[in-house]
N, C-alpha and C positions, 0 to 999 in steps of 0.2 A: 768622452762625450758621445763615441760611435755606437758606443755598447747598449744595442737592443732591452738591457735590464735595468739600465740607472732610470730614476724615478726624475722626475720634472724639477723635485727640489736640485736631486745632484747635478739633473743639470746646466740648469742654473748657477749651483757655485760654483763648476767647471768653469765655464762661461764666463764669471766674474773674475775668477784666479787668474786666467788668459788672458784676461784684458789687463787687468793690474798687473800681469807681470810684462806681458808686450811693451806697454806704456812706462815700468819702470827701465827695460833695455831702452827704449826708443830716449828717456831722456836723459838715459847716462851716456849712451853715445852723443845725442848732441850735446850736452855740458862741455864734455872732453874737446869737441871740434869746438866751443862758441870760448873756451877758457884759449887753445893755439891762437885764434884769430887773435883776440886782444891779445896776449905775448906777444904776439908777431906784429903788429899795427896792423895786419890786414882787415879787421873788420870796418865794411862798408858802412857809411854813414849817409842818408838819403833823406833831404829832412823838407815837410812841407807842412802847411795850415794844415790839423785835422782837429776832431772835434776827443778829449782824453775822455771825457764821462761816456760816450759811445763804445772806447774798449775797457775801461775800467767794466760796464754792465754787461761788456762779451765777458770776460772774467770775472765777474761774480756769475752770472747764470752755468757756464763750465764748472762752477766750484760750489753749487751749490749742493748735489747729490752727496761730493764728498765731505761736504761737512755735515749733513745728516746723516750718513753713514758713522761719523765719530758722534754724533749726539749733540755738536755745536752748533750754534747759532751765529749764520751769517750777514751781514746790514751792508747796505750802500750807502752810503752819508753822502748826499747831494744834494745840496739846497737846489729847489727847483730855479729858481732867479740865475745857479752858477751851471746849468744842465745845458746848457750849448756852448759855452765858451773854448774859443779854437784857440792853440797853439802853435808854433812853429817847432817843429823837430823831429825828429824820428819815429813812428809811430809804431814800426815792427819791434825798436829795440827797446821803447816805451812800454810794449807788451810783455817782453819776456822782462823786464826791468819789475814791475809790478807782479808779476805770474811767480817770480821767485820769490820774491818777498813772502807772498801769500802762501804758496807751497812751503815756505820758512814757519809760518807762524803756524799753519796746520798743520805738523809735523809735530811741531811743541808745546802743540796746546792741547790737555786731557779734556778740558772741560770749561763751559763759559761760552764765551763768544769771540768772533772777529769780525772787527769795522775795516772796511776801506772808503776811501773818499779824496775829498783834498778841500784845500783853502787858498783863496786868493790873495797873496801879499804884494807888499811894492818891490815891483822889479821883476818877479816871479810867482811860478805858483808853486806851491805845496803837497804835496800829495802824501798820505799816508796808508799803513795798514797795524792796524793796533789788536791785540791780542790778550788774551786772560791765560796764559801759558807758565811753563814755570819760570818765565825770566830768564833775564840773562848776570852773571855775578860781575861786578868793577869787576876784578881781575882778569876775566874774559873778555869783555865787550872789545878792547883792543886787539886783540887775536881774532876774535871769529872771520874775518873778513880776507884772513889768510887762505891759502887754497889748501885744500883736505882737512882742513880745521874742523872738529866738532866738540860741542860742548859738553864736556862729562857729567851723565847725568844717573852714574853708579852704574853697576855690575848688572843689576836687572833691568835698566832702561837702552836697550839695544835698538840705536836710530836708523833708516834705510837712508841711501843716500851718497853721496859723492864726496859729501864735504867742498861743495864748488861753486854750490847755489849765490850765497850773498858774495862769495870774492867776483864771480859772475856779476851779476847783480851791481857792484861796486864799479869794475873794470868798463862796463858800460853805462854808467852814470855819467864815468869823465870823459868818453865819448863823443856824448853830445851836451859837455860842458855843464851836466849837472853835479847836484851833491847829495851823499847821502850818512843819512846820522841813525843815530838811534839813541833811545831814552828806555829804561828799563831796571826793573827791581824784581829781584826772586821771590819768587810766589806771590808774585802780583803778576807783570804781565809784562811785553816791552809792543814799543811802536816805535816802527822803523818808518821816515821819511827820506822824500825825494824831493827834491827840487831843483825846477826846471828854471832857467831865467828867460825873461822876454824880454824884448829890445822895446817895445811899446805897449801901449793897453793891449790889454786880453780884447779879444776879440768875443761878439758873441753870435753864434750863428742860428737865428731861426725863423722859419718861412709862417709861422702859424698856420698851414695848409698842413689837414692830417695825410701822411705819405697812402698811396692808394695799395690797396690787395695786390702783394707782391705778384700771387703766382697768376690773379684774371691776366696781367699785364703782360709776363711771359710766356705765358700759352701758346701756341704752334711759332713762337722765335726759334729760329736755325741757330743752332749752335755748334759748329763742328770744332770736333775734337780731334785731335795729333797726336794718336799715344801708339807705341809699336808694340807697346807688350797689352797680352791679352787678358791678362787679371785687372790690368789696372783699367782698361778700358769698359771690361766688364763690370768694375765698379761702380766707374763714373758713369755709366749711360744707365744703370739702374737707379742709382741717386738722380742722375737730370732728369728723366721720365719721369719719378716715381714723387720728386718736389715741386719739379715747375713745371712741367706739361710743355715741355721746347719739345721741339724737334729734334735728333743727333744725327749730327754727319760724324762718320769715321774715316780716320784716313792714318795709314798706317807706318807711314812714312813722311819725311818730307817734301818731296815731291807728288806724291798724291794729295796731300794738303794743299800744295800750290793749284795741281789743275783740278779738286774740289772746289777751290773758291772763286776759280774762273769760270768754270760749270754752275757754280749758283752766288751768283750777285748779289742776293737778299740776307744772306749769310751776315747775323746780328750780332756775334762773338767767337771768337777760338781760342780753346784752350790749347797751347802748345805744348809738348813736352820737347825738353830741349835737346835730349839725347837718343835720334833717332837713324835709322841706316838710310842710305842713298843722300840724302840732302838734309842737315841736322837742324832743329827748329830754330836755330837763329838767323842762319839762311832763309828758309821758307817766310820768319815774320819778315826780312828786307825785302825779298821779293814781295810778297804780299802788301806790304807798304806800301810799295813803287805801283801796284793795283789800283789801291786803295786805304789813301793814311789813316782816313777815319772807322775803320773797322780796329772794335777794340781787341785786342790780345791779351788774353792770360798767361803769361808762360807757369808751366808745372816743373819744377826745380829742386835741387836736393842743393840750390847754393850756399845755405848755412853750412855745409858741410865743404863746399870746393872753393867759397869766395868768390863767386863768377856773376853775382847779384848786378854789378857794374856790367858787366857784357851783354846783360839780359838787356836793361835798359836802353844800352847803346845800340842796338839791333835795333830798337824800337816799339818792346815791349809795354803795354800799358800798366802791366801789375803784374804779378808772380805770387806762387803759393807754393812752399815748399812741402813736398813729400816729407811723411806720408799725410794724404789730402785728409785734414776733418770736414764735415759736412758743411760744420756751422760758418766753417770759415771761407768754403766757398760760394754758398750760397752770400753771403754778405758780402764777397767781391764779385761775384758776379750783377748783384744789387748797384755796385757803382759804376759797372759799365755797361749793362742796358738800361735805359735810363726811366721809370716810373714818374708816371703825374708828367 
């Protein structure tokens, strides 16, 4: 990509090969860490009211290049009447619960479409992702949910992949007490469901006030950031400048995190990174708490991979974003904790 001679197309598909393949390490390693947790009973389970058509349309709008990239056609199925209704449960493992499935059916599907969505039953809800793929055979469907399992799909259809997706997918269903099936026929298509159960009605959450212009609202908010390494800092303060017009404090440590924020008291959010030298960001959010409780905390985390999501919390963090940061995902948390309208 350095070379002075490649033309704007090559570089381009340089550029997209690096990303596809960054993104295929990035999710074989965590597959591998997210299949030890559940083996081991250690994955965290942190469950609250949140609203599932909000991350169902984070993941369709992430999946929507790559399925026009294969030629497929991808749909949100939400009756407008079921589009705010809250939940109780986990919403992080809710995500990759869904993310796999979908990554499942895009994988196996040449051509056609894929719906995701869900439906309101009694007791619980529903959710699906339904495919025009080549199916799954009876004699499989029992299997695939096995780890390193893949469906034989002959000599010249060679899958990318772990084989880890739906046994993943499955292992965290029972988790948070859901269930998941699937219904499908070769050379027709399958749909894989989840279902969640509720103790009570569905909730439904919505203010009819249209939410106001993110970034007028964030505009010169102090944001200081805790990151000791210097890539990663140089990320994130080109992202926060360059989306929401805050202001960035940096602090390179944790102890200059603490007497940053006793130096500026206006200070509207901090993203923490947890592993830092002199005093490590979960010390700095306890002190900083003891400051002041109501300053929200982001901590930046690699816990999907160490299981420390529980200590983050317990410190007194308000949210976390594991490494490595998408944009979309923090700007939409940082969305819940300065607060608009």
């Amino acid at each position: 990509m350095s070379q002075p001679d490649l033309s704007e197309d090559d570089k381009r598909d340089s550029m997209l090969m690096l990303h596809e393949s960054s993104d295929r390490l990035l999710n074989t390693i965590t597959n591998y860490m997210d299949i030890s947790l559940i083996t081991s009973g250690s994955l965290s389970v942190h469950k609250k009211d949140f609203i599932p058509g909000t991350i169902l349309r984070r993941i369709y709008e992430n999946s929507k290049s790559i399925c026009s990239n294969k030629h497929l056609e991808l749909s949100l199925e939400i009756q407008e009447q079921k589009e705010n209704i809250s939940v109780n449960s986990d919403p992080e493992i809710f995500h990759k619960i869904i993310s796999h499935l979908l990554n499942n059916a895009i994988k196996f599907t040449e051509k056609g479409r894929i719906s995701i969505g869900y439906n309101i039953l009694k007791g619980e809800v529903e959710f699906y992702v339904k495919d025009t793929g080549i199916g799954i055979g009876k004699e499989s469907i029992e299997h695939i949910f096995k780890r390193f399992i893949k469906e034989d799909r002959g000599p010249s259809k060679v899958t990318e992949g772990s084989g880890l997706g739906l046994s993943i997918a499955l292992g965290m269903s029972e988790v948070i007490d859901g269930k998941i099936r699937v219904e499908s026929e070769v050379g027709v298509g399958s749909c894989f469901f989840l279902t969640i159960p509720v103790k009570e009605d569905v909730k439904t959450s919505s203010s009819g006030i249209p939410e106001p212009d993110f970034r007028k609202v964030i505009t010169g908010s102090l944001i200081l950031v805790a990151e000791d390494d210097e890539t990663n800092y140089y990320y994130l303060n080109a992202l926060l400048t360059r989306e929401t017009g805050a202001i960035v404090l940096h602090a390179s440590n944790g102890r200059e995190a603490i007497e940053l924020f006793k130096a500026n008291p206006g200070i509207n959010l901090i993203l923490m990174d947890i592993k830092m030298p002199e005093i490590d960001g979960l010390e700095a959010t306890r002190q900083i708490k003891l400051l002041n409780k109501e300053v929200p905390v982001i901590a930046i985390t690699a816990y999907a991979m160490s299981g420390d999501e529980d200590k983050v919390i317990a410190a007194g963090c308000d949210g976390y974003l594991s490494k490595p940061i998408n944009k979309r995902s923090l700007l939409e948390k940082i969305k819940e904790f300065i607060r608009i309208g």
